[in-house]
MDTraj code that builds the backbone (N, CA, C; nanometers):
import mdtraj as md
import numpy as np

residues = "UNK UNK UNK UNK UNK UNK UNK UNK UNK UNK UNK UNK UNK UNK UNK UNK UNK UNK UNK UNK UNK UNK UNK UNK UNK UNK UNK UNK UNK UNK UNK UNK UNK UNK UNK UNK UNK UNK UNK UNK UNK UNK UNK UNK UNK UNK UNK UNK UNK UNK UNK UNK UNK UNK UNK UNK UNK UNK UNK UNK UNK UNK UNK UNK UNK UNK UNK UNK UNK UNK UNK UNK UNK UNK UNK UNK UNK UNK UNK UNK UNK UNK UNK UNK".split()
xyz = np.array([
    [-12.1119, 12.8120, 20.4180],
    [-12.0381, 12.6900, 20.3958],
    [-12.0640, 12.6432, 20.2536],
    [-11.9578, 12.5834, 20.1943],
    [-11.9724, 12.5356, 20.0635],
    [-12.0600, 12.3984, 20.0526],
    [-12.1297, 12.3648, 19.9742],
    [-12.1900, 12.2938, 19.9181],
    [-12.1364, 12.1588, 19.8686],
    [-12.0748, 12.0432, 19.8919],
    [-12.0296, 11.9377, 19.8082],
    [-12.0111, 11.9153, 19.6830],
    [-12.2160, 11.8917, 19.6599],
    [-12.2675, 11.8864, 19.5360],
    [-12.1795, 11.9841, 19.4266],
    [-12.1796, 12.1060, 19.4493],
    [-12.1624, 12.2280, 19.3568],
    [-12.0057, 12.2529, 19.3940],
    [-11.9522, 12.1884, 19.4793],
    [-11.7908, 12.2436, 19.4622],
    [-11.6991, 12.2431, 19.3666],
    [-11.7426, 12.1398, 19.2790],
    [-11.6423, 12.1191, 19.1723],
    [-11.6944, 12.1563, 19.0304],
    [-11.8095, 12.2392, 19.0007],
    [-11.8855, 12.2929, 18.9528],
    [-11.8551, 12.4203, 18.8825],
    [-11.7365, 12.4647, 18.9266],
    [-11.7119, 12.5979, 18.8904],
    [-11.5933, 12.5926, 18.7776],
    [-11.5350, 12.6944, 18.8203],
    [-11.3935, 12.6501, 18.6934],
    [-11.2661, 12.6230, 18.8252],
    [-11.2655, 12.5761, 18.9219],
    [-11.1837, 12.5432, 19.0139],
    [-11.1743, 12.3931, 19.0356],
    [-11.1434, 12.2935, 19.0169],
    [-11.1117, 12.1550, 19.0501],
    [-11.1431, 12.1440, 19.1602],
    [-11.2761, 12.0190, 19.2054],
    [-11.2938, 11.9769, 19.3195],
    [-11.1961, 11.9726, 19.4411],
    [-11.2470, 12.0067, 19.5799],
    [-11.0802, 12.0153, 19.6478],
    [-11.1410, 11.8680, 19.7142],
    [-11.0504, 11.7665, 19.7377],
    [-11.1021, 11.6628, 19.8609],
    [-11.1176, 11.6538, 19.9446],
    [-11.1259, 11.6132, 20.0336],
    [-11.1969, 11.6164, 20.1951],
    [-11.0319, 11.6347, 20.2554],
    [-11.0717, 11.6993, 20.3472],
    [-10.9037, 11.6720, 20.4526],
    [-10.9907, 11.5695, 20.5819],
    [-10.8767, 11.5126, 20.6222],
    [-10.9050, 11.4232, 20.7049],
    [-10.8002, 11.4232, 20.8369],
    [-10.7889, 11.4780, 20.9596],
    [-10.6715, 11.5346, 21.0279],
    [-10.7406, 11.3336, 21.1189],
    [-10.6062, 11.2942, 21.1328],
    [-10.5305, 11.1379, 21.1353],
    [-10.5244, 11.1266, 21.3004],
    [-10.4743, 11.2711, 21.3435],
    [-10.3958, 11.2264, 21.4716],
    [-10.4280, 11.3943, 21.6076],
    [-10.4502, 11.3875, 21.6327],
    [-10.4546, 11.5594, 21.7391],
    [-10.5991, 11.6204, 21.7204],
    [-10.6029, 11.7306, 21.7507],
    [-10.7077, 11.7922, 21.7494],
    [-10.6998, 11.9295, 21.7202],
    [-10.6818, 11.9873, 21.6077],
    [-10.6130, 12.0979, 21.5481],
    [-10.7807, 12.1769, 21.5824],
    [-10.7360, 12.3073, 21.5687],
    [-10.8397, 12.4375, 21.5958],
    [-10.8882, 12.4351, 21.4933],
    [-10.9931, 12.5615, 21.4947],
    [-10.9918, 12.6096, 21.2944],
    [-10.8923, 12.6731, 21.2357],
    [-10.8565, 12.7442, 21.3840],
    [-10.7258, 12.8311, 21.2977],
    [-10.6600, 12.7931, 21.2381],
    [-10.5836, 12.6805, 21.3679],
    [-10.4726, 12.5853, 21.2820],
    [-10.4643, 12.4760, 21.1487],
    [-10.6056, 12.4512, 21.1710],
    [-10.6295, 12.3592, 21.0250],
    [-10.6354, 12.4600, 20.9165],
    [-10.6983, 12.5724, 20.9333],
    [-10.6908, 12.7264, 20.8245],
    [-10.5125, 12.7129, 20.7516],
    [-10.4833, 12.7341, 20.8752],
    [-10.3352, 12.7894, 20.8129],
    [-10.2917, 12.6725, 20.7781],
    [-10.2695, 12.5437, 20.8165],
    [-10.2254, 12.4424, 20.7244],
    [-10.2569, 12.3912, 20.6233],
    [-10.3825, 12.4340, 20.5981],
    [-10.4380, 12.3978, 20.4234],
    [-10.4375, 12.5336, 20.4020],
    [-10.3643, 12.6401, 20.4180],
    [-10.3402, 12.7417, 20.3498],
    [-10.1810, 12.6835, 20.3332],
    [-10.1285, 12.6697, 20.3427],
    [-10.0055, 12.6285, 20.3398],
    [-9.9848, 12.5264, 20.2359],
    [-10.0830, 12.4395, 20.2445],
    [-10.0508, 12.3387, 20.1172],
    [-10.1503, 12.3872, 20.0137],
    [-10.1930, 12.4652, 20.0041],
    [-10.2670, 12.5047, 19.8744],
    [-10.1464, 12.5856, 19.8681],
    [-10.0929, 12.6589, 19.8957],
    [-9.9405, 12.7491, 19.8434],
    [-9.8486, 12.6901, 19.7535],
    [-9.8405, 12.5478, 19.8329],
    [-9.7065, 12.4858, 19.7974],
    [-9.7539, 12.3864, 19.6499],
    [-9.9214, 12.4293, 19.6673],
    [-9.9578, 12.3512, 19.5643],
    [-9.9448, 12.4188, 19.4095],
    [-10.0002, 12.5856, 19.4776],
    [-9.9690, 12.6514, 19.3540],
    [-9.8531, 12.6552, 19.2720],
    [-9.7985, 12.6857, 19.3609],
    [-9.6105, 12.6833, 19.3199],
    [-9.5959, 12.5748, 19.2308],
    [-9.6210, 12.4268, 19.2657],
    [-9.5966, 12.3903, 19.1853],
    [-9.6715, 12.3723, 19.0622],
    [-9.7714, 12.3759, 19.0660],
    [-9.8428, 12.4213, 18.9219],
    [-9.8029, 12.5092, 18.8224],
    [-9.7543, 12.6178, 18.9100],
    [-9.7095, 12.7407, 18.8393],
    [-9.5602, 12.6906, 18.7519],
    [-9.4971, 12.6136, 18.8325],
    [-9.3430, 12.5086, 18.8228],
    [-9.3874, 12.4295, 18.6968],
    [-9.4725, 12.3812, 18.7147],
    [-9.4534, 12.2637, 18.5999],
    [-9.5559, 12.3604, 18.4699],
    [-9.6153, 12.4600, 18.4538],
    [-9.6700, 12.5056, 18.3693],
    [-9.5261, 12.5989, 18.2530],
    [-9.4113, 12.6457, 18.3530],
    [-9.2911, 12.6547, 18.3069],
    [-9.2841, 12.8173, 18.3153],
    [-9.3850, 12.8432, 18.4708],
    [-9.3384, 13.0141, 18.4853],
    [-9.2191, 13.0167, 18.5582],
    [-9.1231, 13.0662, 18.5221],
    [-8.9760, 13.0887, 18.6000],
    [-9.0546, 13.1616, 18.6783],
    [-8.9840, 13.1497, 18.8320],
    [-8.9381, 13.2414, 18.9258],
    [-8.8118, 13.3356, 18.8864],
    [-8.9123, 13.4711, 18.9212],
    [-8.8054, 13.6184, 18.8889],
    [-8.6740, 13.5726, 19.0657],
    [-8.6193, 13.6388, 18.9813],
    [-8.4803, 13.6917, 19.0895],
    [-8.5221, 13.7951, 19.1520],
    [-8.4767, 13.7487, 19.2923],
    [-8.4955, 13.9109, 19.3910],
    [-8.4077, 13.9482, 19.4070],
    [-8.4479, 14.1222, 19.4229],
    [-8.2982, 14.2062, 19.4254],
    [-8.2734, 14.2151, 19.5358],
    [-8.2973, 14.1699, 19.6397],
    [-8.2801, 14.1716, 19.7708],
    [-8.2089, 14.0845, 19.8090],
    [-8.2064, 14.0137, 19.7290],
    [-8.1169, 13.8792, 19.7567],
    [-7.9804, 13.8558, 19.6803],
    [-7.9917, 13.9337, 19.5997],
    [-7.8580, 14.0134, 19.4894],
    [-7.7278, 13.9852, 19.5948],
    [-7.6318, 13.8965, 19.5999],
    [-7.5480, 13.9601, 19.6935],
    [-7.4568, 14.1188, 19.6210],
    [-7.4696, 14.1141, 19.5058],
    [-7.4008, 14.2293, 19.4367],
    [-7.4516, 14.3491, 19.4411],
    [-7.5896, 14.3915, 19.5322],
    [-7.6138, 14.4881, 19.6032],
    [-7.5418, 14.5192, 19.6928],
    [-7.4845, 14.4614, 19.7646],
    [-7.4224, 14.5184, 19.8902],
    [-7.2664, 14.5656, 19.8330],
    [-7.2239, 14.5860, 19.6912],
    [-7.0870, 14.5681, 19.6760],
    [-7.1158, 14.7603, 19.6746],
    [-7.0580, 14.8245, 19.7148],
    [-7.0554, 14.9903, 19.6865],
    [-7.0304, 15.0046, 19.5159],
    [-7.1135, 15.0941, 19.4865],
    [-7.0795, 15.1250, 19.3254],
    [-7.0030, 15.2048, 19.2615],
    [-6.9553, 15.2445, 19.4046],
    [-6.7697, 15.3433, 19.3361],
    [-6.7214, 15.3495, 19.4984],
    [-6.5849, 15.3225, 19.4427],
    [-6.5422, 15.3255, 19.5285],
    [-6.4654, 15.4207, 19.6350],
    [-6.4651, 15.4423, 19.7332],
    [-6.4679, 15.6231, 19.7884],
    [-6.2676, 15.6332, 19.8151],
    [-6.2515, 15.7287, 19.7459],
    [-6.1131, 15.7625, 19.7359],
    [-6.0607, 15.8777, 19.8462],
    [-5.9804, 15.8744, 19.9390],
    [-5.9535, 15.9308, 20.0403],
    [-5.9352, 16.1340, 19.9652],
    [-5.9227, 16.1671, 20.0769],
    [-5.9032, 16.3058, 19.9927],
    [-5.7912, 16.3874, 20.0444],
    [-5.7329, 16.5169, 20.0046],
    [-5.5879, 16.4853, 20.0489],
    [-5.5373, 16.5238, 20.2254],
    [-5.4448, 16.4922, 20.2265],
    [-5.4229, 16.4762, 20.4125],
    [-5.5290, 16.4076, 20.4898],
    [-5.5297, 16.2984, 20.3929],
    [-5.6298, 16.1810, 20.4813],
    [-5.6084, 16.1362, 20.5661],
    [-5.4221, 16.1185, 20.5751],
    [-5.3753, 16.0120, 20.6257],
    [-5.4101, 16.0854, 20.7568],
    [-5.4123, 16.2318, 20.7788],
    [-5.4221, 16.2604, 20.9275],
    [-5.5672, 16.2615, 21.0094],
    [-5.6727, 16.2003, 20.9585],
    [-5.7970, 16.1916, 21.0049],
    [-5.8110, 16.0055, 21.0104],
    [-5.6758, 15.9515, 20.9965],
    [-5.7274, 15.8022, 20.9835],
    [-5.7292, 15.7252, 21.1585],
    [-5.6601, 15.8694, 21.2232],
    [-5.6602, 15.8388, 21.3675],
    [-5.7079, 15.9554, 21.4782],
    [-5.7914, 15.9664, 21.5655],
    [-5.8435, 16.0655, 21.5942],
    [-5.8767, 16.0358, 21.7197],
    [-5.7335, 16.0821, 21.8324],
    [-5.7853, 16.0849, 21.9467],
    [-5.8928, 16.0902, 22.0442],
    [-5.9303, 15.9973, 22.1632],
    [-6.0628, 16.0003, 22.1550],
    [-6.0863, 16.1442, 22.3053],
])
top = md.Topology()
chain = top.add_chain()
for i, resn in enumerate(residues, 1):
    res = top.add_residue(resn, chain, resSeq=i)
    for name in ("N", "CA", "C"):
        top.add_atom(name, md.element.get_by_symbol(name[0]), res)
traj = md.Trajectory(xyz[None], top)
């Protein structure tokens, strides 16, 4: 367990106490919710320090466009219906 005294001691900014208001959260669940706002905290640090967020190519909708387009070949027209 961390130390009080020495937490803010390092090159990391003191973190403050959390104080849960209302319920009775696990460890887990208090884990993952101050993992969650230390995330949202970075982000914005990272935001106001003026690192753009890269573009994902996954999210490209101009990936999904085909990059040539497929041209029938000849007597196509008779494979465009094919008894079943």
């Amino acid at each position: 367990m961390l130390d009080p005294t020495t937490q803010g001691q390092g090159e990391h900014p003191p973190i403050p106490p959390v104080k849960v208001v209302r319920g009775n959260p696990t460890p887990e669940e208090l884990a993952a919710a101050l993992a969650v706002v230390r995330a949202r905290a970075a982000a914005a640090a990272a935001e106001q320090q003026g690192h753009a967020r890269g573009t994902q190519e996954w999210s490209d909708p101009a990936r999904t466009v085909p990059r040539r387009v497929p041209h029938p070949g000849p007597k196509a027209w008779r494979t465009t219906y094919w008894p079943a």
